[in-house]
N, C-alpha and C positions, 0 to 999 in steps of 0.2 A: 504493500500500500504506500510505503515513503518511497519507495523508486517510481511508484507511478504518479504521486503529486507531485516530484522533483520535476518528472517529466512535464508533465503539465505546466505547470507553475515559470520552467523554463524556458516552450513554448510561448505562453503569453506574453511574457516581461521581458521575451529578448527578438522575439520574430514578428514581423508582419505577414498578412494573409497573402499566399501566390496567388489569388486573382489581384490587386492589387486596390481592396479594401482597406481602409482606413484607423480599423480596427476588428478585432475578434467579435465573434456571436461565438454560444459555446455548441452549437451544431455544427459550427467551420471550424473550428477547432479538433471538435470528433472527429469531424470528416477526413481531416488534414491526419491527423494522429493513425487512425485505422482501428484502431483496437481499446478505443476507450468511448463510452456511450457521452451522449451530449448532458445527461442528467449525473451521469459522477464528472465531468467538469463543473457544473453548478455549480454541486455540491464542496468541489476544492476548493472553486473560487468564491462560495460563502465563506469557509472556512477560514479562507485565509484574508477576509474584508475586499476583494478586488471587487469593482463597478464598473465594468466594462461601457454599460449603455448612459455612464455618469459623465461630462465632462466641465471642467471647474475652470475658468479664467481669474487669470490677476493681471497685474498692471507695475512694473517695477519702476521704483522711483530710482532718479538717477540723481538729487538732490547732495551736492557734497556733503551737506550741513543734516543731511535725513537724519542722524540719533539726536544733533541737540535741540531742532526745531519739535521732534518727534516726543523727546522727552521735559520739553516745554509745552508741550500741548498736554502729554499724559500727567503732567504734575498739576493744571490745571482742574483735572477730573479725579483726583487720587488725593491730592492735599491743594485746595483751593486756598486764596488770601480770605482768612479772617474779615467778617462782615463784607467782601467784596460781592460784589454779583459775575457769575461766568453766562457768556450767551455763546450758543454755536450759528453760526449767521451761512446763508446762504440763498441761492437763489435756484427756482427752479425753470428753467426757463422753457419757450413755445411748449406751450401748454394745448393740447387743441381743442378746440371745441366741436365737437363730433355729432350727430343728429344721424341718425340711422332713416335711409330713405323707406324700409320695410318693417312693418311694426315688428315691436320682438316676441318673441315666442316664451312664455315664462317657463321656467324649470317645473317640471309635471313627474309623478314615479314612473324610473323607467327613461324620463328623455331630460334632457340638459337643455338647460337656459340658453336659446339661441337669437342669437342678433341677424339683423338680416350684412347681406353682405356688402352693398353698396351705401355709401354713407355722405353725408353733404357738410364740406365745411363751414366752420360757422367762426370762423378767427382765431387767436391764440393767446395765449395769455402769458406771462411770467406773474412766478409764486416768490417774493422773497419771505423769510421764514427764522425766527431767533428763538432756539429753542433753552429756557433755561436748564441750567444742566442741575442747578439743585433741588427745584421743584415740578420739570419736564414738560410746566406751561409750556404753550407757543405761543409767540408776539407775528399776526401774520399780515400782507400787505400784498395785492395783486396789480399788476402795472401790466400796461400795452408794450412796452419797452426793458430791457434790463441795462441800462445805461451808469453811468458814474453816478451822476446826479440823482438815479432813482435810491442807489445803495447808499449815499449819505442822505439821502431822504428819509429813510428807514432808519438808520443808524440816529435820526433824530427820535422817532418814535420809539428805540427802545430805550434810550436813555430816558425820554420824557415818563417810562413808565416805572423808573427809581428816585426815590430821594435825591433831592440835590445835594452834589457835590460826592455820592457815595461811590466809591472805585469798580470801573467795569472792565471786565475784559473780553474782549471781542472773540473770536475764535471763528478763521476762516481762511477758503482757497487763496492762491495768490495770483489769480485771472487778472489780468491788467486791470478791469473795472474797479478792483480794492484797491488801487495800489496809484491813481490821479493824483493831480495836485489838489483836486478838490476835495476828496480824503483827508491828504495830509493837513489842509488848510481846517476843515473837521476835528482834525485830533488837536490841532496846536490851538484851537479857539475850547475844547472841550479838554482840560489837562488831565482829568478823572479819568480817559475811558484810554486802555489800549489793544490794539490788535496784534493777536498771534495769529502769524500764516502758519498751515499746513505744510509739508515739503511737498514736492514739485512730485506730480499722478500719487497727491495722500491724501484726497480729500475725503477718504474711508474713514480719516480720522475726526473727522466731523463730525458727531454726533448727531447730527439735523439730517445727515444722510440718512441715516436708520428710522428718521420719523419721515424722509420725504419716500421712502420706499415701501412704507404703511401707505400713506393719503395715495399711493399711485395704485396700490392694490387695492384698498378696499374704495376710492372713490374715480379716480380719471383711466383705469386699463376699459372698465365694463362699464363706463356712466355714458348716457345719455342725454346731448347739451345742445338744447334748441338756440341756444344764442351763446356768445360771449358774456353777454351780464349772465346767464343762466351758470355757464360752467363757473363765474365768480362766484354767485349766490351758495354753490354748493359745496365748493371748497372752503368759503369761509363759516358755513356751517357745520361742517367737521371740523374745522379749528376749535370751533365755540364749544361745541359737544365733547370733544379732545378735554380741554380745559376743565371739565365741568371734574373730570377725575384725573388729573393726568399723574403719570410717575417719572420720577427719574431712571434714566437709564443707569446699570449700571455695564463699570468699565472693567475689564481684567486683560491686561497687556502681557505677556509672560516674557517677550522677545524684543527688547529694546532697539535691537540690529536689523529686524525684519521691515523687509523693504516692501514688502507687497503683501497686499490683501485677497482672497479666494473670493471670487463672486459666483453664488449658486442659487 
């Protein structure tokens, strides 16, 4: 039995299929082997965690500065400044507004919720979004545009929604839009608030990413948006709803050095 999963196991992890498929099925594996059934390769590759029909993308950051930007941002989330407020700020941009030309078929037992297949645009929207990281509110704001001026725009409104003078710290991508003169002329008129970039393809590190892959799942992948003001209407009322319980996230970083994140 271990010479035949060595075999196996061998096979998979070091050969590609002669028709020149891209990966294994474990019936082309059988096939390819001769002498071993497609249900005891399963069964090996249960055994041993493999997921053939799985595949995982990352994104490597090439940032020189990747651990101290990195471990400026996770000290942020793991030991914040004393009475400071932390925001994860971003933006989510063309947002569509989508209108199904066929009514939809609701989910029935037996058949799944179908949309018809032709659809009629109805505009787009940007989402910017500051999610706090101690209490997991979201502070949110929908613009026609995701411009400089929209993101110091917002960066007004979430300061307006702390005490004055109380220390904030921003946390966010380093897309050119954060990074204007208008920005800077923002932070030097506001000395209370500062921003930490993410490193260069880190914006996993964002915490607001984790809540903007919620609102995309449960409201803009399957929603239904007769207009642009409709798809605002409903984004800002999962905000609100959001808000009514929200939580913080929590962080657990193990690998300070780790350059890239698994998206699945």
């Amino acid at each position: 039995m271990a010479k035949l999963e060595a075999r196996v196991l061998n096979r998979t992890l070091k050969h590609k299929p002669k028709d020149g498929s891209t990966h294994w099925s474990s019936r082309k594996l059988a096939g390819e082997l001769g002498d071993v059934s497609f249900s005891a390769v399963q069964r090996i590759w249960r055994k041993h965690g493999l997921q053939l029909h799985r595949l995982e993308r990352h994104l490597v950051s090439n940032d020189p500065n990747f651990e101290t930007k990195a471990a400026d941002v996770i000290g942020l989330y793991l030991n914040p400044p004393a009475h400071a407020a932390v925001f994860c700020v971003d933006e989510k941009t063309a947002i569509q507004a989508l209108d199904r030309k066929d009514r939809m078929l609701p989910l029935a037992p037996g058949h799944a919720e179908s949309h018809g297949f032709e659809y009629k645009r109805n505009g787009t929207l940007s989402l910017f979004a500051a999610l706090n990281t101690a209490t997991g509110e979201v502070l949110g704001m929908t613009a026609s545009r995701h411009t400089s001026e929209q993101f110091v725009s917002f960066l007004g409104d979430v300061v307006g929604t702390q005490p004055q003078g109380r220390e904030i710290h921003v946390i966010c991508d380093n897309v050119s839009s954060h990074k204007t003169e208008l920005v800077e002329a923002f932070l030097a008129e506001h000395e209370n608030v500062r921003i930490h970039y993410t490193p260069t393809y880190s914006s996993w590190l964002n915490q607001v990413e984790n809540w903007f892959s919620r609102i995309q799942r449960d409201v803009i992948s399957r929603g239904i948006f007769t207009s642009f003001k409709d798809l605002d209407k409903k984004l800002m009322r999962y905000i609100r709803r959001h808000n009514k319980d929200p939580k913080p996230l929590k962080c657990k970083y193990d690998n300070p050095q780790r350059r890239h994140h698994q998206f699945f």
